[in-house]
VEXDO-965619 format. One line per field, with one value per atom (N, C-alpha, C, O, CB): residue number from 1; residue in one letter; z, y, x. Coordinates in Angstrom, 1 decimal, m for minus. Glycine has a CB too. Example, Ala and Ser with C-alpha at 12.3 -4.5 7.8 and 13.67 -1.06 7.14 Angstrom:
REM VEXDO-965619
kelo = (1;1;1;1;1;2;2;2;2;2) $
tido = (A;A;A;A;A;S;S;S;S;S) $
Z = (7.8;7.8;7.8;8.5;9.0;7.1;7.1;7.9;8.0;5.7) $
Y = (m5.7;m4.5;m3.3;m3.3;m4.5;m2.2;m1.1;0.0;1.1;m0.6) $
X = (13.2;12.3;13.2;14.2;11.3;12.8;13.7;12.9;13.4;14.1) $
REM end
This chain:
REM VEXDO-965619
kelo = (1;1;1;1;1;2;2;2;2;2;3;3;3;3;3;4;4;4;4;4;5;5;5;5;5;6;6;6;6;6;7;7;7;7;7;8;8;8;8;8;9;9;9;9;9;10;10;10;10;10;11;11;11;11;11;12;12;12;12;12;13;13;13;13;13;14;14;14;14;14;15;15;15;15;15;16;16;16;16;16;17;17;17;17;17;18;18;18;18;18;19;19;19;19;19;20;20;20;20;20;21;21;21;21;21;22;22;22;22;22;23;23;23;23;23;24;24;24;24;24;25;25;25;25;25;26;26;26;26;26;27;27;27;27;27;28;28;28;28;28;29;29;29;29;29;30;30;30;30;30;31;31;31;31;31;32;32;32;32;32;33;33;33;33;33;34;34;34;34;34;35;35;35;35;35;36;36;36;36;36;37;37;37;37;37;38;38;38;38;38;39;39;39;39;39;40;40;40;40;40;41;41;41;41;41;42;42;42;42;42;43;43;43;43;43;44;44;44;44;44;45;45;45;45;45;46;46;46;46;46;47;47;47;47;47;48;48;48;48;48;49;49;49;49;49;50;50;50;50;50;51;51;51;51;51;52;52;52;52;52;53;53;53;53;53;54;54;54;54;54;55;55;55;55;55;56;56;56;56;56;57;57;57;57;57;58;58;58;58;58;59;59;59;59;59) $
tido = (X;X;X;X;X;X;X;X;X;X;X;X;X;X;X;X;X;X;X;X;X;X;X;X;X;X;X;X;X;X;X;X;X;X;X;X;X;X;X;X;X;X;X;X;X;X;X;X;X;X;X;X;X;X;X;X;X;X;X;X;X;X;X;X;X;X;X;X;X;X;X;X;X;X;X;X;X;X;X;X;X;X;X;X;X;X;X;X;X;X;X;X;X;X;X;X;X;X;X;X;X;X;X;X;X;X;X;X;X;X;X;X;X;X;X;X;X;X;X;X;X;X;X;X;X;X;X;X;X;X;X;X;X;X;X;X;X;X;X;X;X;X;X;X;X;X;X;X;X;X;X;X;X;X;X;X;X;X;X;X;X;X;X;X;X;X;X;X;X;X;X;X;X;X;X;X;X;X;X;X;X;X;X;X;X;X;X;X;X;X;X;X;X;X;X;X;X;X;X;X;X;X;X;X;X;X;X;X;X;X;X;X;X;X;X;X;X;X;X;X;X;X;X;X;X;X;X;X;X;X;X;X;X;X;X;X;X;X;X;X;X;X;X;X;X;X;X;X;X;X;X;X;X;X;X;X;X;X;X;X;X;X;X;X;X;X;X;X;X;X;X;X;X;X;X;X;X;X;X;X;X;X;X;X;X;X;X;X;X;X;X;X;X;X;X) $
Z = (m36.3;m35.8;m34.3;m33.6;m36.1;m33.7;m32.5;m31.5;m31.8;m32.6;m30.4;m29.8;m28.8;m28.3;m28.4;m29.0;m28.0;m29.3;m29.0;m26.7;m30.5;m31.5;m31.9;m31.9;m31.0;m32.2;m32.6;m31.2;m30.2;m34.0;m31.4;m29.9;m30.3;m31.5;m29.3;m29.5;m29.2;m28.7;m27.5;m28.7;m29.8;m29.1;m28.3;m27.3;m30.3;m28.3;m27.4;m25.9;m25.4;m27.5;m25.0;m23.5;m22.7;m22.9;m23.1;m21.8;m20.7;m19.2;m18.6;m20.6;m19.0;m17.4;m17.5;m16.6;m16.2;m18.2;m18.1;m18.0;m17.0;m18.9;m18.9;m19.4;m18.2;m18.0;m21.3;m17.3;m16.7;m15.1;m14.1;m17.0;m15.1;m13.6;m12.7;m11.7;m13.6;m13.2;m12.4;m12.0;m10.8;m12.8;m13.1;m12.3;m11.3;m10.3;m13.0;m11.4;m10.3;m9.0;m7.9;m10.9;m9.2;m7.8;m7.7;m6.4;m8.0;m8.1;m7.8;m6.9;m6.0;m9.2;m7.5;m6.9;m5.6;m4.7;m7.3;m5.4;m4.3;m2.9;m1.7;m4.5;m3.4;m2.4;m2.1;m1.0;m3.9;m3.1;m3.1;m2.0;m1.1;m4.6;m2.1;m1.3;0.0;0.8;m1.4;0.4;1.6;2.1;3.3;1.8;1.7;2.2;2.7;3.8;0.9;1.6;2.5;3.3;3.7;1.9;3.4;4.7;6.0;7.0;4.4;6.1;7.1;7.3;8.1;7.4;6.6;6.7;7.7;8.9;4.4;7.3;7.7;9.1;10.1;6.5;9.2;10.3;12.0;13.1;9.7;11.3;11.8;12.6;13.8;11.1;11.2;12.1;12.3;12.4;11.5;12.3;13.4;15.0;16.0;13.2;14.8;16.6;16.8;17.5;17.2;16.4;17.1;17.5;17.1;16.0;19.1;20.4;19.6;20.1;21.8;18.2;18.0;17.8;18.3;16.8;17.2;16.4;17.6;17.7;15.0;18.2;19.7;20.3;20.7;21.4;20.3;21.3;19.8;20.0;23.0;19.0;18.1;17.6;17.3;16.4;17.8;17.6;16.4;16.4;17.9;15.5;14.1;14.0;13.1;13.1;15.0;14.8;15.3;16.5;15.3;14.5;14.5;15.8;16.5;13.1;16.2;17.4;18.5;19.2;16.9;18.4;19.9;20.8;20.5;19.8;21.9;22.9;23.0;23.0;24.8;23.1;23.3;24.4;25.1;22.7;24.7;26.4;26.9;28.1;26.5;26.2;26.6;26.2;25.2;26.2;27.4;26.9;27.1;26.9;27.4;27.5;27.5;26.2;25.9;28.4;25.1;24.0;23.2;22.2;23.1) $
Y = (m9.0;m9.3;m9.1;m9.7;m10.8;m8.0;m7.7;m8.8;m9.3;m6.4;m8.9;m10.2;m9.6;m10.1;m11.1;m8.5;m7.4;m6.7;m6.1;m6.1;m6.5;m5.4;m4.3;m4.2;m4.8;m3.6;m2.6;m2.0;m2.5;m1.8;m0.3;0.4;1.6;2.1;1.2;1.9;2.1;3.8;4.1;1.2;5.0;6.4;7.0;7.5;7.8;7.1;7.4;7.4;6.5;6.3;8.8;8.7;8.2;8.3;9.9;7.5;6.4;7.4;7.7;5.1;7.5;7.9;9.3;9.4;8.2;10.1;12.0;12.0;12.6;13.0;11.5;11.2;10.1;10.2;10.3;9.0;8.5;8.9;8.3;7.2;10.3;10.7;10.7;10.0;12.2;11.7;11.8;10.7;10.5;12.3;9.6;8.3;7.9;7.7;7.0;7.7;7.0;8.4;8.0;7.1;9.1;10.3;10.0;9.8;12.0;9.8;9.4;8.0;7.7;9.2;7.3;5.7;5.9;5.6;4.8;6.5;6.6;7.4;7.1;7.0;8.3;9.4;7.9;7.4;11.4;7.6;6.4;5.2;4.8;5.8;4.9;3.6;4.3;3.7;3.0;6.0;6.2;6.4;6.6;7.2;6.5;7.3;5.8;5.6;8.6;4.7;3.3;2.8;1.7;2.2;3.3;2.6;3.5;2.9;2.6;4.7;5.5;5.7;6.7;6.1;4.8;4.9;3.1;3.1;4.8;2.3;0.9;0.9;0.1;m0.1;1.9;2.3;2.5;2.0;3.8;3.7;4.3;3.7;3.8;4.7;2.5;1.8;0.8;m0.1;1.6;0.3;m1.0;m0.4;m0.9;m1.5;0.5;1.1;1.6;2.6;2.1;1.3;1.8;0.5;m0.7;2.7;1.3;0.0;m0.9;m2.0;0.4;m1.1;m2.5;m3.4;m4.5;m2.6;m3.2;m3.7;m3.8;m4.7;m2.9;m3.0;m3.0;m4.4;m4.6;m2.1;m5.4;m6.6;m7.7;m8.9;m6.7;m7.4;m8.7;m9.4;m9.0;m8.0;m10.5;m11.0;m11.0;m11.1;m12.4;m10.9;m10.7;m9.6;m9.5;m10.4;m8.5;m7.3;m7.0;m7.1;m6.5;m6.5;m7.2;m5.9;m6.4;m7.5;m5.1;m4.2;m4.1;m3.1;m2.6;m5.6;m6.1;m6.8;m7.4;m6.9;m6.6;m6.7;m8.5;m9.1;m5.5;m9.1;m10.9;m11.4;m11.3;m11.5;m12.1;m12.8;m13.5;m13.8;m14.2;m13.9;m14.6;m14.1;m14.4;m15.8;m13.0;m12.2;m12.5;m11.7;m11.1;m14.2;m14.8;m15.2;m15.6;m15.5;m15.2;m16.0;m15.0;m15.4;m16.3) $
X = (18.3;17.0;17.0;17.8;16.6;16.1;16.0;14.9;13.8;15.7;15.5;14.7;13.1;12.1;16.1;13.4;12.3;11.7;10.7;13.3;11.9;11.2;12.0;13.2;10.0;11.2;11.9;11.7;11.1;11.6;12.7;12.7;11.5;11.5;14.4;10.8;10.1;10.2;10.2;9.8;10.2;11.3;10.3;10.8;12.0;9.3;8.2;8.7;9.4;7.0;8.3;8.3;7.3;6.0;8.4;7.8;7.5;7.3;6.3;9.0;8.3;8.0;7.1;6.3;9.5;7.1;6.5;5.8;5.4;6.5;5.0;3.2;2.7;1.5;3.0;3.5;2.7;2.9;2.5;2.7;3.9;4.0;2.7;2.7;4.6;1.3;0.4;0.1;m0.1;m0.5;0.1;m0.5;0.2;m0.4;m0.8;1.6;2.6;1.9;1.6;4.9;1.9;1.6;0.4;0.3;1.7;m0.8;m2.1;m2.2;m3.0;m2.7;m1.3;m1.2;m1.1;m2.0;0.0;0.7;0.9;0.1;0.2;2.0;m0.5;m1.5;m2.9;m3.2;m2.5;m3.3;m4.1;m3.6;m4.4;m4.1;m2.3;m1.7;m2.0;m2.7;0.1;m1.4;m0.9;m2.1;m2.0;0.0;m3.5;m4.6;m5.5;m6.1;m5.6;m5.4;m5.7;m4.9;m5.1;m6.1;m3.8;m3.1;m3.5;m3.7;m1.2;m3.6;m4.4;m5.0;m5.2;m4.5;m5.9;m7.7;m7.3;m7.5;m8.9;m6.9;m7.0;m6.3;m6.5;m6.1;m5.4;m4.7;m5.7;m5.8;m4.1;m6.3;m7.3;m7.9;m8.0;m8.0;m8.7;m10.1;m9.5;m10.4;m11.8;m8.2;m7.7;m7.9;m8.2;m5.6;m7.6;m7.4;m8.3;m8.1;m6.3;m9.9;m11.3;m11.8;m11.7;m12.4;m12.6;m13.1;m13.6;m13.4;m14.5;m14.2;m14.7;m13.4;m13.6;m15.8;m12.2;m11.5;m10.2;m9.5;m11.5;m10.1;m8.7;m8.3;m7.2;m9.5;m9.2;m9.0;m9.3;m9.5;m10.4;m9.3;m9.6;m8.0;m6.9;m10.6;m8.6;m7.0;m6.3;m5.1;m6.9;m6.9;m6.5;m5.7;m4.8;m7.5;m5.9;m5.4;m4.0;m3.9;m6.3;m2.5;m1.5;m1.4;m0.5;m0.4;m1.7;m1.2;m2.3;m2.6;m0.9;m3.0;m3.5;m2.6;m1.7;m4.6;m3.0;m1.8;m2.1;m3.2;m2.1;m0.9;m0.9;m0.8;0.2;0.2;m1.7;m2.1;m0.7;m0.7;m3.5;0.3;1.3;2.5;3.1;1.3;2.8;4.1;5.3;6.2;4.2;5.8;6.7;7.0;8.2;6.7;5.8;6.1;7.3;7.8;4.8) $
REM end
């Protein structure tokens, strides 16, 4: 008695390559999109924003 089922002979990674490459083009294109408009004049001085410069540079 198998605790997982039976095995399953079917391929896994081949058939779901495009998606793993789709994802990734997807992750990298909102991270350089979010990139982008952190560092435009509205968004430059907002404090939320982790590559605004910090008033207390002893901290």
């Amino acid at each position: 008695m198998s605790l997982l089922g039976k095995k399953f002979p079917g391929l896994l990674g081949k058939p779901m390559t495009p998606f793993f490459a789709a994802g990734a083009i997807v992750l990298y294109g909102v991270n350089s999109l979010q990139n982008a408009l952190s560092n435009t004049a509205e968004f430059k001085n907002d404090p939320r924003n982790p590559n605004a410069k910090s008033g207390n540079a002893g901290h």
